[in-house]
LUMMI-472503 format. One record per residue (C-alpha): x, y, z; residue number from 0. Coordinates in steps of 0.02 Angstrom, whole numbers, padded with zeros to 5 digits. Layout:
+--------+--------+--------+-----+
:      u :      v :      w :   i :
+--------+--------+--------+-----+
:      X :      Y :      Z : NUM :
...
+--------+--------+--------+-----+
// end
This chain:
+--------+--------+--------+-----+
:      u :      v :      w :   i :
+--------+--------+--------+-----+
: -00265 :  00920 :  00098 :   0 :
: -00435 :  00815 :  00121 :   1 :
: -00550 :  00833 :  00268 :   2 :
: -00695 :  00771 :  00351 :   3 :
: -00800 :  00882 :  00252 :   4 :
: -00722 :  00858 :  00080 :   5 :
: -00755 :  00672 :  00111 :   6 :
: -00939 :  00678 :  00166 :   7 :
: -00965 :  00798 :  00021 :   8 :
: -00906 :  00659 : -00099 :   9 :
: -01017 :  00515 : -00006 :  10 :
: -01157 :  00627 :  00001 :  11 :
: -01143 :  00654 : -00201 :  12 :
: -01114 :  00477 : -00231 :  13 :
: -01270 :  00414 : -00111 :  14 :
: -01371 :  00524 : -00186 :  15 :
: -01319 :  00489 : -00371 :  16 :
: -01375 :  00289 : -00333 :  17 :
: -01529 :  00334 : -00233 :  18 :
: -01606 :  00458 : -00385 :  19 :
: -01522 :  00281 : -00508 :  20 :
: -01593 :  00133 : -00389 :  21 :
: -01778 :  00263 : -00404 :  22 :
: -01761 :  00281 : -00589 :  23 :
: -01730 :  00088 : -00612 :  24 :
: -01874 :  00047 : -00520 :  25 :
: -01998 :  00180 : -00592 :  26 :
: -01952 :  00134 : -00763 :  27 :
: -01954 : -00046 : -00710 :  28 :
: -02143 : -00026 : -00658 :  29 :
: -02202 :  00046 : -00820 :  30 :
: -02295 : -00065 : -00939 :  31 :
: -02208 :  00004 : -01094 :  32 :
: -02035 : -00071 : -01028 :  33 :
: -02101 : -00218 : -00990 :  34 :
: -02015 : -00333 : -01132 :  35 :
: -01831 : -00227 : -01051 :  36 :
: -01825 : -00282 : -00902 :  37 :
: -01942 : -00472 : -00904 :  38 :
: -01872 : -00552 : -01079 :  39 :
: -01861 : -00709 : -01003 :  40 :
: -02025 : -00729 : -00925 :  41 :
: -02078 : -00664 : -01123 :  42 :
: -01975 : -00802 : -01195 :  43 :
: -02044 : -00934 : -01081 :  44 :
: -02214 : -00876 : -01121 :  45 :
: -02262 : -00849 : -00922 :  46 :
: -02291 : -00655 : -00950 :  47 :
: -02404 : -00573 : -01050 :  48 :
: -02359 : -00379 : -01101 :  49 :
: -02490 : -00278 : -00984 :  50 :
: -02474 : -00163 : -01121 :  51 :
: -02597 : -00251 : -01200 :  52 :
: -02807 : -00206 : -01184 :  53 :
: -02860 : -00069 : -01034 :  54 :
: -02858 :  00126 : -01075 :  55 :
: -02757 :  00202 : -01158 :  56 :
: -02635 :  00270 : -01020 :  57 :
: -02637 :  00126 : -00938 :  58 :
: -02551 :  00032 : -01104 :  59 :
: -02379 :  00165 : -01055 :  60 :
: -02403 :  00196 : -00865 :  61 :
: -02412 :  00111 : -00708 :  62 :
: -02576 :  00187 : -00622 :  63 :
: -02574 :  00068 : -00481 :  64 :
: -02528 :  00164 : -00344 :  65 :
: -02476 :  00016 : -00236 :  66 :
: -02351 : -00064 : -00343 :  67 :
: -02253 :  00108 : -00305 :  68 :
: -02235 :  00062 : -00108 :  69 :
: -02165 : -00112 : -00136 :  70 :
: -02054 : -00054 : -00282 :  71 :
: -01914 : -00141 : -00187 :  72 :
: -01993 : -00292 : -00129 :  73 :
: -01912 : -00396 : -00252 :  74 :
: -01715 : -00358 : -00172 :  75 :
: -01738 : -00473 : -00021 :  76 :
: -01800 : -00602 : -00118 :  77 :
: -01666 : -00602 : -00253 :  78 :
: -01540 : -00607 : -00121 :  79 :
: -01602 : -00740 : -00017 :  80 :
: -01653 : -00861 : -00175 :  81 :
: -01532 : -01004 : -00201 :  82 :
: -01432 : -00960 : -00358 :  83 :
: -01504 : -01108 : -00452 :  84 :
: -01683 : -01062 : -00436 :  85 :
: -01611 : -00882 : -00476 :  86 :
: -01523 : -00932 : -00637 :  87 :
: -01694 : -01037 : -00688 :  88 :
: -01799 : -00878 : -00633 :  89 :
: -01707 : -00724 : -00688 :  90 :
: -01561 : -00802 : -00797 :  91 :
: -01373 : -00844 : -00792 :  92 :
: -01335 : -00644 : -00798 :  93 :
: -01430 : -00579 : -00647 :  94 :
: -01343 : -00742 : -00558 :  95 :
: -01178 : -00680 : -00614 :  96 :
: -01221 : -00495 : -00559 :  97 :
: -01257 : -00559 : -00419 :  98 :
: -01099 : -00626 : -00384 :  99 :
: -01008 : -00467 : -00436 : 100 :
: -01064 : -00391 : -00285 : 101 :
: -01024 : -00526 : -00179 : 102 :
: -00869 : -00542 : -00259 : 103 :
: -00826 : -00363 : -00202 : 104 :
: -00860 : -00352 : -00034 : 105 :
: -00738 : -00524 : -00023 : 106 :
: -00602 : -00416 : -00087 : 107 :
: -00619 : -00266 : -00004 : 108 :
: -00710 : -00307 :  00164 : 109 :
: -00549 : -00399 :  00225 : 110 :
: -00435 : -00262 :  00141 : 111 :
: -00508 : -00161 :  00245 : 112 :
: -00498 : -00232 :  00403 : 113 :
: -00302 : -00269 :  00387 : 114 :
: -00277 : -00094 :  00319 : 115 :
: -00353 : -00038 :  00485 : 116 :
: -00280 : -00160 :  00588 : 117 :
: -00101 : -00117 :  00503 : 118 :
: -00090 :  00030 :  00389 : 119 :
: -00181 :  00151 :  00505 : 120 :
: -00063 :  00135 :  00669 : 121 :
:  00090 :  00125 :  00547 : 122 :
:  00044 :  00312 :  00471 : 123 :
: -00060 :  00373 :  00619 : 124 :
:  00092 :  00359 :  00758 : 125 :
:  00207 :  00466 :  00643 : 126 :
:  00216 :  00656 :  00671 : 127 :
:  00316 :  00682 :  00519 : 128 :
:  00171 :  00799 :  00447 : 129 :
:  00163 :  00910 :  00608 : 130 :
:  00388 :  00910 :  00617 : 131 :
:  00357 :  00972 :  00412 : 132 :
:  00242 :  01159 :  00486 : 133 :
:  00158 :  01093 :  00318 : 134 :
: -00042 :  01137 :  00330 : 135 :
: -00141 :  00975 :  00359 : 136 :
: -00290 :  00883 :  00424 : 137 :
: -00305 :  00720 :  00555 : 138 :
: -00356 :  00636 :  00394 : 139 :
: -00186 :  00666 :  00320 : 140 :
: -00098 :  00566 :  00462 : 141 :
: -00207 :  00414 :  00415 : 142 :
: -00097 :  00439 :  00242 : 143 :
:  00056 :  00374 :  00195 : 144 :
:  00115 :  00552 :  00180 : 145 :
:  00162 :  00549 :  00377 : 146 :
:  00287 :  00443 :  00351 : 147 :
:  00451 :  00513 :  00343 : 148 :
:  00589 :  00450 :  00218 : 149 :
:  00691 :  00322 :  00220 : 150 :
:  00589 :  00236 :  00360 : 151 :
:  00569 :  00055 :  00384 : 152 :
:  00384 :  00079 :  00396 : 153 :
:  00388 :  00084 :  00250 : 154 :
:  00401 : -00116 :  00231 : 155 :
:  00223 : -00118 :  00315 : 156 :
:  00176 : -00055 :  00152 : 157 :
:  00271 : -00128 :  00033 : 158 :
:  00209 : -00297 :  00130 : 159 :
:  00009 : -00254 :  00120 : 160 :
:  00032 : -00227 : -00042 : 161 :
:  00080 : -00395 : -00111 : 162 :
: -00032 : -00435 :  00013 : 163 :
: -00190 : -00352 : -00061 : 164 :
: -00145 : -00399 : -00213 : 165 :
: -00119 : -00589 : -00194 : 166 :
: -00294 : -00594 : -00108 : 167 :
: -00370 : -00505 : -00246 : 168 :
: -00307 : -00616 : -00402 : 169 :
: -00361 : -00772 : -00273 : 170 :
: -00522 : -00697 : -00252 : 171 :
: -00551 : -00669 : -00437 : 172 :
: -00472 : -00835 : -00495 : 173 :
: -00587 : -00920 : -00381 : 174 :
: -00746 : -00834 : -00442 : 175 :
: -00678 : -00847 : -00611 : 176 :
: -00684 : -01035 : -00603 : 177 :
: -00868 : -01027 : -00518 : 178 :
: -00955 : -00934 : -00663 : 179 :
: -00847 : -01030 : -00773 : 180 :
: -00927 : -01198 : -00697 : 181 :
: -01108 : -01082 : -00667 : 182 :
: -01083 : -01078 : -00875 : 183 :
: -01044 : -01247 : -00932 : 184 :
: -01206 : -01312 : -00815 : 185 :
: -01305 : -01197 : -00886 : 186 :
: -01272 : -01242 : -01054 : 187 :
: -01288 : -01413 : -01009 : 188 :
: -01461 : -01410 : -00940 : 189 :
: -01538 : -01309 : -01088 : 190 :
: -01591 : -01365 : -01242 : 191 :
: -01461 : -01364 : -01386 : 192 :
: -01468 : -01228 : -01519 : 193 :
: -01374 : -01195 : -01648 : 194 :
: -01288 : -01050 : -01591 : 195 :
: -01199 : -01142 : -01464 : 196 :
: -01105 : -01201 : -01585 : 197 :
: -01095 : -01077 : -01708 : 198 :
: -00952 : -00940 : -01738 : 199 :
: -00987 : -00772 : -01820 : 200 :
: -00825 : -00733 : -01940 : 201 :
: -00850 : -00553 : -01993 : 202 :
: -00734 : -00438 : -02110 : 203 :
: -00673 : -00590 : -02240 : 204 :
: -00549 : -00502 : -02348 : 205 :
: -00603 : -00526 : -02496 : 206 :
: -00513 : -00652 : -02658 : 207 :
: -00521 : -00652 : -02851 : 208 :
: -00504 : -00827 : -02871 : 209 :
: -00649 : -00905 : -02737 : 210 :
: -00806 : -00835 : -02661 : 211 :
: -00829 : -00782 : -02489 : 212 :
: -00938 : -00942 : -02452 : 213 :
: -00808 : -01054 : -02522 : 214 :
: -00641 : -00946 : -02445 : 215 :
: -00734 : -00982 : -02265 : 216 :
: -00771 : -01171 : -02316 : 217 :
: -00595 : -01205 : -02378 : 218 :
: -00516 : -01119 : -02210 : 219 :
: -00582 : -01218 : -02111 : 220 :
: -00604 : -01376 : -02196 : 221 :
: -00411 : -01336 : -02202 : 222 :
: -00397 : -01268 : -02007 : 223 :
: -00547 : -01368 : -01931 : 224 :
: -00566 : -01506 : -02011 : 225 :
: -00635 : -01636 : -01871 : 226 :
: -00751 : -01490 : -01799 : 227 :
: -00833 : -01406 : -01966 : 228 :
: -01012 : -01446 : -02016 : 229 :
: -01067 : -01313 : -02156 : 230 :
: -01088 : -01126 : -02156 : 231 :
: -01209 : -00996 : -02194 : 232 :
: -01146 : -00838 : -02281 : 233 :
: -01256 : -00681 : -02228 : 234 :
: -01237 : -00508 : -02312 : 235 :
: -01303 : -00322 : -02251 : 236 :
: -01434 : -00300 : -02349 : 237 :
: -01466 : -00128 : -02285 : 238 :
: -01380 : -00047 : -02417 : 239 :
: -01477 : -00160 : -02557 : 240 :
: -01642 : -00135 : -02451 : 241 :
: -01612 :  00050 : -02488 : 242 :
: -01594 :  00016 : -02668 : 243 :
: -01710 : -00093 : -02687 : 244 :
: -01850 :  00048 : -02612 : 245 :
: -01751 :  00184 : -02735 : 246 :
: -01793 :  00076 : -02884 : 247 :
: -01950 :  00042 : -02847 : 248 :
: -02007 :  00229 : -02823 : 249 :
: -01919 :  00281 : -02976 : 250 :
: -02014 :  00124 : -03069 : 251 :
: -02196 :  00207 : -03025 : 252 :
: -02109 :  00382 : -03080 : 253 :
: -02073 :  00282 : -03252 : 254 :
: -02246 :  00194 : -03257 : 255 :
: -02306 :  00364 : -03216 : 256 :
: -02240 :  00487 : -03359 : 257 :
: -02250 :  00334 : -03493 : 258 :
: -02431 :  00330 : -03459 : 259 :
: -02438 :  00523 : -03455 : 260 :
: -02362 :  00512 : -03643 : 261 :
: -02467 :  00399 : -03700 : 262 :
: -02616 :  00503 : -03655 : 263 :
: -02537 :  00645 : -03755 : 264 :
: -02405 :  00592 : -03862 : 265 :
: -02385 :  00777 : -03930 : 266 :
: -02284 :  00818 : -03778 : 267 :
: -02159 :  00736 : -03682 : 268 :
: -02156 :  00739 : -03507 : 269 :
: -02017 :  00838 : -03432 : 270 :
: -01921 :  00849 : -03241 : 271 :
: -01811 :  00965 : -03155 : 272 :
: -01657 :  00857 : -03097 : 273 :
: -01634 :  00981 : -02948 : 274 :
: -01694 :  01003 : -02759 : 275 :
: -01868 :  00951 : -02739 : 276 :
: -01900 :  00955 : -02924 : 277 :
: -01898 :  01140 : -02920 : 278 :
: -01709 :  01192 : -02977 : 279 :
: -01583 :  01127 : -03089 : 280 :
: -01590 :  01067 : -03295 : 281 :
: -01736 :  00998 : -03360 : 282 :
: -01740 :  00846 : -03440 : 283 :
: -01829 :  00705 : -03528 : 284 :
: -01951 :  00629 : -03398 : 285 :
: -01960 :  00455 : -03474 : 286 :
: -01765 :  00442 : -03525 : 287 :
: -01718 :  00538 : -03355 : 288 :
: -01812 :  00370 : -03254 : 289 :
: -01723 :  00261 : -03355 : 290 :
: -01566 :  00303 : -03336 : 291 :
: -01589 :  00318 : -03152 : 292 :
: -01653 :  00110 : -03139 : 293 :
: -01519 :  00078 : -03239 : 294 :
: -01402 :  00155 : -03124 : 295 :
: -01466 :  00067 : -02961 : 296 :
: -01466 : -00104 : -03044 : 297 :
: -01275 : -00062 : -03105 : 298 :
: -01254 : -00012 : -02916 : 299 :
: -01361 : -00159 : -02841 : 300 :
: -01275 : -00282 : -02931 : 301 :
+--------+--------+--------+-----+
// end
């Protein structure tokens, strides 16, 4: 059973849960170390300068200026009242499209609404199958569909609003579908070309004995694509090899290290512990013990 007070509970959470979010976006949006987050456009255009850069120290990481703080919402109105082109050349195609998200919403659900008020509620509200029922329950109930008893034909009310709803809201999402689609192609059309407009990442390549991957992706699609395929670059993680490639060097100045050490005193041979820190397990040949480690990673790099 749902009441008034169970309701306003759950709008009071929510309200508060996107006032402390909309705050927290616009503190953090005011701070001089997020500036790159939340402006890399402006960045890319080279219109904004990080403020990051020169003044105190603090001032590098936080916003002292107290008066940026009472006009930390000053920039709403004017995102909603710019025309979208000047938005999209301002902010970018995104906000544009976030933009319309919200628009987008309140088409679908504003005139929901109203019919579902205009309809639904004097369909379930002029029933008194909750009260015939002794069941415990609140006026809100009777707004429900609940209060109406089986077997009515009231029934068809809702059965009706629901293809209703639901036509109107694949209509309303077709059409914005095909407005961001057009928003898109326009966009694309008015910037300058780069490559990765037409480029497509392939990932995962399984891998065959008898061709390389570079030459398994050219002969697909010469094969598959044949009127649309240029060239192709093959890229590999290189983290792992990175990681190597630091590994061998270190255990090269270990090598350089207890070769020279021998030479100084060729009556001893450096030794090492193989174990944690150098402290624990066998100990071994210093000079051999490097040795066989770079030859390992090279066996492993290669």
């Amino acid at each position: 059973m749902a009441t008034i007070q169970d309701i306003g509970v759950s709008a009071a959470i929510n309200i508060l849960s996107a006032v402390i979010f909309l705050l927290a976006f616009a503190f953090l949006r005011l701070q001089p170390i997020n500036d790159r987050v939340y402006f890399p456009k402006w960045y890319l255009k080279g219109s904004r300068q990080s403020p990051s850069h020169g003044g105190a120290f603090v001032r590098k990481f936080v916003n002292l200026d107290m008066r940026s703080y009472l006009k930390f919402l000053s920039w709403m109105p004017a995102a909603l009242q710019m025309p979208e082109d000047e938005l999209i050349s301002h902010a970018g195609l995104d906000s544009a499209v976030y933009l319309r998200i919200y628009l987008t919403g309140l088409k679908i659900f504003v005139p929901i609404t109203i019919l579902a008020f205009l309809v639904l509620v004097p369909v379930n509200w002029t029933n008194d199958t909750l009260e015939g029922l002794k069941v415990e329950h609140s006026d809100i109930d009777k707004l429900s569909i609940s209060n109406i008893p089986f077997g009515s034909k009231r029934f068809i009310a809702h059965l009706t609003m629901a293809y209703v709803f639901t036509f109107w809201t694949c209509y309303v999402l077709l059409r914005e579908y095909e407005i961001v689609a057009t928003m898109r192609l326009r966009f694309l059309a008015s910037e300058k070309r780069r490559p990765d407009q037409f480029t497509v990442l392939v990932r995962n390549i399984p891998p065959d004995p008898d061709e390389s991957i570079g030459e398994l992706a050219e002969h697909f699609f010469l094969v598959n694509h044949p009127d649309h395929y240029l060239t192709h670059q093959v890229v590999y993680n290189a983290n792992k090899l990175a990681k190597l490639v630091k590994e061998k060097k270190k255990m090269q100045n270990w090598l350089d290290y207890y070769q020279l050490k021998y030479e100084r005193n060729t009556s001893k041979r450096p030794t090492v512990k193989t174990g944690f820190l150098g402290c624990f397990g066998s100990k071994m040949d210093a000079v051999e013990h490097c040795a066989s480690e770079i030859e390992r990673i090279e066996k492993e790099g290669s």
